[in-house]
N, CA, C and O atoms as a Maestro MAE file, in Angstrom:
{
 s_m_m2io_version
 :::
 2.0.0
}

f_m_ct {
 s_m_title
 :::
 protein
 m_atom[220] {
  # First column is atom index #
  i_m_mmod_type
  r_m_x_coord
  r_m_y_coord
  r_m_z_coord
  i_m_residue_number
  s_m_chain_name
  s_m_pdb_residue_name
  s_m_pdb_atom_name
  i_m_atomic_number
  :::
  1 25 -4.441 161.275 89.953 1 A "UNK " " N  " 7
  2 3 -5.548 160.516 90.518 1 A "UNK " " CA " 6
  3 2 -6.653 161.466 90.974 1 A "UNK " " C  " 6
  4 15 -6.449 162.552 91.517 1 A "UNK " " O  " 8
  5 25 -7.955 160.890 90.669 2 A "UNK " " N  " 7
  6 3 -9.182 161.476 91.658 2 A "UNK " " CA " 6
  7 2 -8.793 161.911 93.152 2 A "UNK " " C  " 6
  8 15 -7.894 161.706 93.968 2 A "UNK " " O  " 8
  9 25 -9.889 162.573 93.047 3 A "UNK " " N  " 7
  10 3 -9.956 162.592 94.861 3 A "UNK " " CA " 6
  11 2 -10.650 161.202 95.636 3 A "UNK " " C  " 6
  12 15 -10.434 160.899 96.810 3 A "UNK " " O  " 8
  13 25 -11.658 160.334 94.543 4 A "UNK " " N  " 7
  14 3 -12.267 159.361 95.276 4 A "UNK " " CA " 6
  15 2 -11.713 158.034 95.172 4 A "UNK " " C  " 6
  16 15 -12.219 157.105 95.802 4 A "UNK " " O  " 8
  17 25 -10.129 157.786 93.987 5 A "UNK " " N  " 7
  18 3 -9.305 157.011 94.280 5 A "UNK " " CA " 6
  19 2 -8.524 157.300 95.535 5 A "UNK " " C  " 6
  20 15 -8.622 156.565 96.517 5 A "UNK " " O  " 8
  21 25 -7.722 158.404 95.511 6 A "UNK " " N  " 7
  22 3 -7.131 159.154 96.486 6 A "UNK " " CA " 6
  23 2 -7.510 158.938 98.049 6 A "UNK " " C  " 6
  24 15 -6.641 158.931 98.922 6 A "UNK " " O  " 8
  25 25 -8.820 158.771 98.304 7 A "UNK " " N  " 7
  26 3 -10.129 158.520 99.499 7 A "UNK " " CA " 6
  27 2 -9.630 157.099 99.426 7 A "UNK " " C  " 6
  28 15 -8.782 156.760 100.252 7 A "UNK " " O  " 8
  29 25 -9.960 156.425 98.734 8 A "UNK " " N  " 7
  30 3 -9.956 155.057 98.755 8 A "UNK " " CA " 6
  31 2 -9.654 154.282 98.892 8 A "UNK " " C  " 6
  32 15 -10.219 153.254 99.265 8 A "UNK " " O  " 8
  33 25 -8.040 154.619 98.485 9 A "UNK " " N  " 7
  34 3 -6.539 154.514 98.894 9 A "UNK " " CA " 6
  35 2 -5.985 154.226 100.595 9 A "UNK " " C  " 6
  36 15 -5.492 153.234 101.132 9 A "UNK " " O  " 8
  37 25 -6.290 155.423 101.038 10 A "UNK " " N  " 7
  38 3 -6.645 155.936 102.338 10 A "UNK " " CA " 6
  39 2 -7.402 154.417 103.062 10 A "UNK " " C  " 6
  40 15 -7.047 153.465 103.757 10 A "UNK " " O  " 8
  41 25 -8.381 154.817 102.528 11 A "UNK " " N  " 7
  42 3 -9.664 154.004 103.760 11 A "UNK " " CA " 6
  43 2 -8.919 152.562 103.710 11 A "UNK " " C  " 6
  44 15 -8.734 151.966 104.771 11 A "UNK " " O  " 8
  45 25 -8.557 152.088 102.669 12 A "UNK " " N  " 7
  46 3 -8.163 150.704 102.112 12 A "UNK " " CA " 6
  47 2 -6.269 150.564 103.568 12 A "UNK " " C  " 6
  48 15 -6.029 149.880 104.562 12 A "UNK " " O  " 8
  49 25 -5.724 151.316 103.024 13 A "UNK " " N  " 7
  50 3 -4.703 151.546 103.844 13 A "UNK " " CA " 6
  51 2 -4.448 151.168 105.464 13 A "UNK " " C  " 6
  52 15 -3.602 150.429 105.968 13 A "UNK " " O  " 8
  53 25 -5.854 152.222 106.268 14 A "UNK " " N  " 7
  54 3 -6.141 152.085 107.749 14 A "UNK " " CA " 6
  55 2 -6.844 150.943 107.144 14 A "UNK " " C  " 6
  56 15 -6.346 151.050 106.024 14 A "UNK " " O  " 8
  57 25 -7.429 150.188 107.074 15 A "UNK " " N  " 7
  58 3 -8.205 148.914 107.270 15 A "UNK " " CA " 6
  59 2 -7.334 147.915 107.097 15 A "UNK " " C  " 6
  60 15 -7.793 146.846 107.499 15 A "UNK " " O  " 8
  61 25 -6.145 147.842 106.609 16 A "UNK " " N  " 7
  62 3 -5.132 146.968 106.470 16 A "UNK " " CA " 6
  63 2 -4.445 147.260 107.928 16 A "UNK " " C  " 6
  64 15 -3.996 146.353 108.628 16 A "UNK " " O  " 8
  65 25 -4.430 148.215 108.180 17 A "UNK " " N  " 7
  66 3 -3.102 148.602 109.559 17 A "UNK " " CA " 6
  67 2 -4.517 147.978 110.689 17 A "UNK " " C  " 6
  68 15 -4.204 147.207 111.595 17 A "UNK " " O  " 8
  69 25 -5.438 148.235 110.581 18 A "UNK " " N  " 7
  70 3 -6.216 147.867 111.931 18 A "UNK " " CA " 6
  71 2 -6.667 145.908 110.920 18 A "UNK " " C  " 6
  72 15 -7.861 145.666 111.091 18 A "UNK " " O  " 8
  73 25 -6.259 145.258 110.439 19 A "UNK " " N  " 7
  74 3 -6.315 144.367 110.181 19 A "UNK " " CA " 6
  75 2 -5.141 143.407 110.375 19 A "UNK " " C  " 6
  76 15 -5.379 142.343 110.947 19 A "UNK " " O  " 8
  77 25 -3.862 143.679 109.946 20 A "UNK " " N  " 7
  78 3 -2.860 143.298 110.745 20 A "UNK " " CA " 6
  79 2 -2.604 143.760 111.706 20 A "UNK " " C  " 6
  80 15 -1.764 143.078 112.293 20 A "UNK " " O  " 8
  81 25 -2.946 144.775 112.329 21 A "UNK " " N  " 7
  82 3 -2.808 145.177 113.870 21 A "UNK " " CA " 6
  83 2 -3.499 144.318 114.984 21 A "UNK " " C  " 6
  84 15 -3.069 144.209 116.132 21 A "UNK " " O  " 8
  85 25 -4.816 143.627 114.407 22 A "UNK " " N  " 7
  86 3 -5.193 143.050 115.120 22 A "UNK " " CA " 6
  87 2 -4.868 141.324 115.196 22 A "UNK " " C  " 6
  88 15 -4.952 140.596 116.186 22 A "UNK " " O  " 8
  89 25 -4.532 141.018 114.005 23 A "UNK " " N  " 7
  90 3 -3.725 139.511 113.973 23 A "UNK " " CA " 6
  91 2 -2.754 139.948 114.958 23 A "UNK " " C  " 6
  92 15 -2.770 139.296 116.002 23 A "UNK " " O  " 8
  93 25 -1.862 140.951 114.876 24 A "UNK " " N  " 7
  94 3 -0.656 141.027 116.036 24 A "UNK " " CA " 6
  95 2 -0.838 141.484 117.168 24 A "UNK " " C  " 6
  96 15 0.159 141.706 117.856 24 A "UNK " " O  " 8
  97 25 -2.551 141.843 117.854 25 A "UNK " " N  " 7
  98 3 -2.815 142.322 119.106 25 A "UNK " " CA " 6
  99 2 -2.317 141.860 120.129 25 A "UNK " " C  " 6
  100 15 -2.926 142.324 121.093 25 A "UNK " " O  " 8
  101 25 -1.183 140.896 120.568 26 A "UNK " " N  " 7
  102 3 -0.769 140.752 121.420 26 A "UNK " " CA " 6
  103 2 0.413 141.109 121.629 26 A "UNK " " C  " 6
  104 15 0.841 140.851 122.755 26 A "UNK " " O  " 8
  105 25 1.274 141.755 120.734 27 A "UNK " " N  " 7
  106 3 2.304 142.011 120.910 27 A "UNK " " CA " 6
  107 2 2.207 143.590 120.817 27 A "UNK " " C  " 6
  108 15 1.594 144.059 119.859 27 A "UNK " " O  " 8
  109 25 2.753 144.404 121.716 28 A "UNK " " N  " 7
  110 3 2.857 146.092 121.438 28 A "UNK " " CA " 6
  111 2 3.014 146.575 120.166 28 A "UNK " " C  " 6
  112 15 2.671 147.751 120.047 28 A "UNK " " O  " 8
  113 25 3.586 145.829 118.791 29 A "UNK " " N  " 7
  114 3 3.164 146.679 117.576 29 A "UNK " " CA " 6
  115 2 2.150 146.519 117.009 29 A "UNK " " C  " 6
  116 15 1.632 147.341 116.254 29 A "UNK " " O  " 8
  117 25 1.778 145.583 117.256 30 A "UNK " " N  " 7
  118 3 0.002 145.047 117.077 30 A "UNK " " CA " 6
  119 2 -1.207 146.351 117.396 30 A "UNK " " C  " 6
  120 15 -2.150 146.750 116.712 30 A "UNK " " O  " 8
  121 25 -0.681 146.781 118.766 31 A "UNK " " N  " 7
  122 3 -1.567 147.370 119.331 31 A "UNK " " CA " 6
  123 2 -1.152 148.986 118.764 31 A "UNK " " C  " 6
  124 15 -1.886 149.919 118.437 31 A "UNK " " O  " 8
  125 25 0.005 148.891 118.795 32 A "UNK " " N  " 7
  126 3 0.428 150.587 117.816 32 A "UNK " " CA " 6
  127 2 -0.627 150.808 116.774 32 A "UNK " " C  " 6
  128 15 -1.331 151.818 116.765 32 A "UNK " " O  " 8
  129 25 -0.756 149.462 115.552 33 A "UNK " " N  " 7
  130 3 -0.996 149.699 114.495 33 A "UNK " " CA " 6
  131 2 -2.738 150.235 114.405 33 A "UNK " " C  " 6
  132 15 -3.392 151.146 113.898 33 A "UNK " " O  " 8
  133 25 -2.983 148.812 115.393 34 A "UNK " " N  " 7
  134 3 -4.523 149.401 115.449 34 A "UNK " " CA " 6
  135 2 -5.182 150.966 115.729 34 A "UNK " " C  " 6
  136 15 -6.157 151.574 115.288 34 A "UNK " " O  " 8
  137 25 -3.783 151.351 116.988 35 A "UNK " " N  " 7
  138 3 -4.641 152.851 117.417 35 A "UNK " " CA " 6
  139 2 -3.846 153.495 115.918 35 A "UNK " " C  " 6
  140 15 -4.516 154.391 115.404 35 A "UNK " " O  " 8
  141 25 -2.922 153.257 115.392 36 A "UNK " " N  " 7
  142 3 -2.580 154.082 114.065 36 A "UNK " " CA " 6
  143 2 -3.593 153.886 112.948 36 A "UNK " " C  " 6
  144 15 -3.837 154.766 112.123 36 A "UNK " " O  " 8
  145 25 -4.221 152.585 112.962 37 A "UNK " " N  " 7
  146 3 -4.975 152.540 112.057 37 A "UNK " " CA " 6
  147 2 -6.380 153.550 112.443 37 A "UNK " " C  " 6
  148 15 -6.869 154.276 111.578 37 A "UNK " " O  " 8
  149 25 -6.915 153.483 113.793 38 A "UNK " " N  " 7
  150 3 -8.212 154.055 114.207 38 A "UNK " " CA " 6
  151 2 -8.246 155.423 114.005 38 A "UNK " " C  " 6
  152 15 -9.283 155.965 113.624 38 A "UNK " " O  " 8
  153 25 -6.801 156.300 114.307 39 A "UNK " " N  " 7
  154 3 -6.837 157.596 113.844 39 A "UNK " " CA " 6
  155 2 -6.989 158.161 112.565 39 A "UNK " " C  " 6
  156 15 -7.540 159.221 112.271 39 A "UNK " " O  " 8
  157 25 -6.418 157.304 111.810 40 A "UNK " " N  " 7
  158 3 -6.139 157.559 110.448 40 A "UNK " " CA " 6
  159 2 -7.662 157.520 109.935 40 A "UNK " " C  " 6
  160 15 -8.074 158.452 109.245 40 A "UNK " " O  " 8
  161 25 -8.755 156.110 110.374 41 A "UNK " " N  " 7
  162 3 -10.006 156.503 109.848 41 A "UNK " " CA " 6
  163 2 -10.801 157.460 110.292 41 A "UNK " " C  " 6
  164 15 -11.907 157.660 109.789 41 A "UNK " " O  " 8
  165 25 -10.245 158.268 111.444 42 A "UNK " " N  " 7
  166 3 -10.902 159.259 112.206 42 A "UNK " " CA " 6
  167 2 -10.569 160.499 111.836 42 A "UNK " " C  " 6
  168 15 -11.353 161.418 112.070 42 A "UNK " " O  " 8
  169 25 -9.561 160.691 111.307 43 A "UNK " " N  " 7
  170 3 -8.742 161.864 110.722 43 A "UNK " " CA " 6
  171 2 -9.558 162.093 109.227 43 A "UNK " " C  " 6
  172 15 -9.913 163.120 108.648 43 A "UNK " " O  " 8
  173 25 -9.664 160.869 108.940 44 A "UNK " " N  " 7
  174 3 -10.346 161.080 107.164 44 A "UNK " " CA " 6
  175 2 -11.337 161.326 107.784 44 A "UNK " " C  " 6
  176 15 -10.924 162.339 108.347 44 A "UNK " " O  " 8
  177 25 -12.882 161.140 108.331 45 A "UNK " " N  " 7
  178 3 -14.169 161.340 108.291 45 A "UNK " " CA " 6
  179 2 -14.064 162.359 108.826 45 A "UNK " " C  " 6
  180 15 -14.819 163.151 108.262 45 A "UNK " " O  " 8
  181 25 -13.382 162.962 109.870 46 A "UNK " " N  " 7
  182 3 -13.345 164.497 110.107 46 A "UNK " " CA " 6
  183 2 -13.029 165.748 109.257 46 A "UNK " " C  " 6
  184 15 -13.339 166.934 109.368 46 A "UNK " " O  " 8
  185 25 -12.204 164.957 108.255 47 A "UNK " " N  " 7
  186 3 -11.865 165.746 106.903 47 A "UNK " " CA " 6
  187 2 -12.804 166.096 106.343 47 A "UNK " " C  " 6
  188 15 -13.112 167.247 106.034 47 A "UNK " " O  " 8
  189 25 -13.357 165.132 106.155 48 A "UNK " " N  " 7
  190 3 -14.575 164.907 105.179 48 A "UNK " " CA " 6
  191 2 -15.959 165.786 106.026 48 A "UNK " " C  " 6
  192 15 -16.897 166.131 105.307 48 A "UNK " " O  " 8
  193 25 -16.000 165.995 106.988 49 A "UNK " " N  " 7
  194 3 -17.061 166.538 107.683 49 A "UNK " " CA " 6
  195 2 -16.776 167.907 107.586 49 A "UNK " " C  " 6
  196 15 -17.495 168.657 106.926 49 A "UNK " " O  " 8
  197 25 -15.751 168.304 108.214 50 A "UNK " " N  " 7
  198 3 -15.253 169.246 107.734 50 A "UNK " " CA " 6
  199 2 -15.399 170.559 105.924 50 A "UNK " " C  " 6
  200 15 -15.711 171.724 105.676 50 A "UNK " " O  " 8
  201 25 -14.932 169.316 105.172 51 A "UNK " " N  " 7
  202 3 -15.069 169.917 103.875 51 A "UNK " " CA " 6
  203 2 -16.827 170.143 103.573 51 A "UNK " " C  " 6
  204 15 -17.279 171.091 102.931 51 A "UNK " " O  " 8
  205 25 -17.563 169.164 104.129 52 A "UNK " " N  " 7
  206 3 -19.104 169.471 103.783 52 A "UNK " " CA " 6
  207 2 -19.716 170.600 104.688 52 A "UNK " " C  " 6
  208 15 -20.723 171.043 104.136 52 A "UNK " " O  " 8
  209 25 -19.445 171.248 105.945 53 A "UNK " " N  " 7
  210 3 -19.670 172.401 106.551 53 A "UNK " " CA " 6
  211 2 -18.949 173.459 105.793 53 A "UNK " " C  " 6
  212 15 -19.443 174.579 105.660 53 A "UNK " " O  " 8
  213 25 -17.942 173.175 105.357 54 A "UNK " " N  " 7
  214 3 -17.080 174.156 104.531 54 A "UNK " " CA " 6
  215 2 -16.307 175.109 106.038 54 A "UNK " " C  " 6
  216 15 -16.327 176.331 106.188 54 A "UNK " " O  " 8
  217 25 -15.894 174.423 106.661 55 A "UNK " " N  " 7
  218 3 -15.340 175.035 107.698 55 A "UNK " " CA " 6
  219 2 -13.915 175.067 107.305 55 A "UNK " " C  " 6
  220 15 -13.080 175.578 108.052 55 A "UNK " " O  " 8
  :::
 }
 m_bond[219] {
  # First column is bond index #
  i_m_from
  i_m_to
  i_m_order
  :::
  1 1 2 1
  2 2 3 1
  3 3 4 2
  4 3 5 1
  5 5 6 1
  6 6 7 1
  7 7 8 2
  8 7 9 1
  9 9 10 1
  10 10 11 1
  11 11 12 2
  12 11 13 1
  13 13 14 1
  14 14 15 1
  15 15 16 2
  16 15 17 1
  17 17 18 1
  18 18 19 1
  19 19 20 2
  20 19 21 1
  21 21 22 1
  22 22 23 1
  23 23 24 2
  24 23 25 1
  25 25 26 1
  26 26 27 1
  27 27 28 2
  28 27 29 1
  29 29 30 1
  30 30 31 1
  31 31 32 2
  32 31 33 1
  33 33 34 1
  34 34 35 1
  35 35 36 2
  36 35 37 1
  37 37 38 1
  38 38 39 1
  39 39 40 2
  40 39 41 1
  41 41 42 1
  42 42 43 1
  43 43 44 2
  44 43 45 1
  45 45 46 1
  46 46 47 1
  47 47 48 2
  48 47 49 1
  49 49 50 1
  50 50 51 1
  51 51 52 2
  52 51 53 1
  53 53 54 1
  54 54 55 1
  55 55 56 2
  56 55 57 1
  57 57 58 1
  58 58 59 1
  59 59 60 2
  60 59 61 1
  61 61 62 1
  62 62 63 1
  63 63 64 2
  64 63 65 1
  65 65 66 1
  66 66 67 1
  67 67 68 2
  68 67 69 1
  69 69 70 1
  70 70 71 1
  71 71 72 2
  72 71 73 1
  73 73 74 1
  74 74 75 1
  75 75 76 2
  76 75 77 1
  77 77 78 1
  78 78 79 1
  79 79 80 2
  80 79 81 1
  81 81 82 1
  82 82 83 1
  83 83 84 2
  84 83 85 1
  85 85 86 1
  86 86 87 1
  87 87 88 2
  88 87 89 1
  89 89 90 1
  90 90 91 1
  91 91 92 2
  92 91 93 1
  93 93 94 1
  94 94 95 1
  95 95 96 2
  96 95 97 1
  97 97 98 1
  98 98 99 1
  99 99 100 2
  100 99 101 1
  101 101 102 1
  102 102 103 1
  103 103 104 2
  104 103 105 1
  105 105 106 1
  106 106 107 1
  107 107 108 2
  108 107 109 1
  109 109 110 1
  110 110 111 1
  111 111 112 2
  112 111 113 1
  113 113 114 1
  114 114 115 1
  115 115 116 2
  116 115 117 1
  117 117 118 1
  118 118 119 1
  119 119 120 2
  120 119 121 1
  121 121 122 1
  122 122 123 1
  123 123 124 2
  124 123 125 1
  125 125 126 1
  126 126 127 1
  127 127 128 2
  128 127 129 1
  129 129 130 1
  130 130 131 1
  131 131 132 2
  132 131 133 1
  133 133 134 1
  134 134 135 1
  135 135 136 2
  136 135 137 1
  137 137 138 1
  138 138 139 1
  139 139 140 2
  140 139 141 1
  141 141 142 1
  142 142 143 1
  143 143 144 2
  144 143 145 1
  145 145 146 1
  146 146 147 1
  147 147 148 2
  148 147 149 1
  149 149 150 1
  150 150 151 1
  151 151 152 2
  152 151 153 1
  153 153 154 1
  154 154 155 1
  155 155 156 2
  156 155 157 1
  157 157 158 1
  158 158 159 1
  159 159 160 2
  160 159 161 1
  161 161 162 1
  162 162 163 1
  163 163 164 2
  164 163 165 1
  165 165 166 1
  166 166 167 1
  167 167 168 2
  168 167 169 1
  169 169 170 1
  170 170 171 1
  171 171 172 2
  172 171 173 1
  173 173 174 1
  174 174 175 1
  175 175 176 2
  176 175 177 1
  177 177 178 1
  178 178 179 1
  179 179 180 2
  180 179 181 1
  181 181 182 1
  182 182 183 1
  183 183 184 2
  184 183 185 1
  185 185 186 1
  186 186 187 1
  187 187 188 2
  188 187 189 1
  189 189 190 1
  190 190 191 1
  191 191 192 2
  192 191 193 1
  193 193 194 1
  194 194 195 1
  195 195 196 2
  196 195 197 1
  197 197 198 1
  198 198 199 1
  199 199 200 2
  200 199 201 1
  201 201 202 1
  202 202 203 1
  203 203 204 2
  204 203 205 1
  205 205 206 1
  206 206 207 1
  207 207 208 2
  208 207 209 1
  209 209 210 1
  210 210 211 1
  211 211 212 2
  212 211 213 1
  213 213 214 1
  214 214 215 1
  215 215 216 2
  216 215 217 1
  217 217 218 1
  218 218 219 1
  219 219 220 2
  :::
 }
}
């Protein structure tokens, strides 16, 4: 696979976990999923910021 399937994959992934995370926000795995989902899109754009400074 690409790298921009690969990306895509990803983004598609956390948007599902913070999408059923939030149908289940009332129950504690609800709320797991969302902060699992929020890192995960925070982890990729830092990647990604990252690779364009070339740091």
């Amino acid at each position: 696979m690409d790298d921009f399937t690969l990306l895509l994959m990803q983004v598609m992934a956390s948007l599902g976990l913070l999408t059923v995370g939030f149908s289940l926000r009332e129950r504690d795995l609800g709320v797991l999923m969302i902060w699992f989902g929020m890192l995960c899109l925070l982890g990729i754009v830092l990647y990604k910021i990252l690779v364009r400074i070339g740091a």
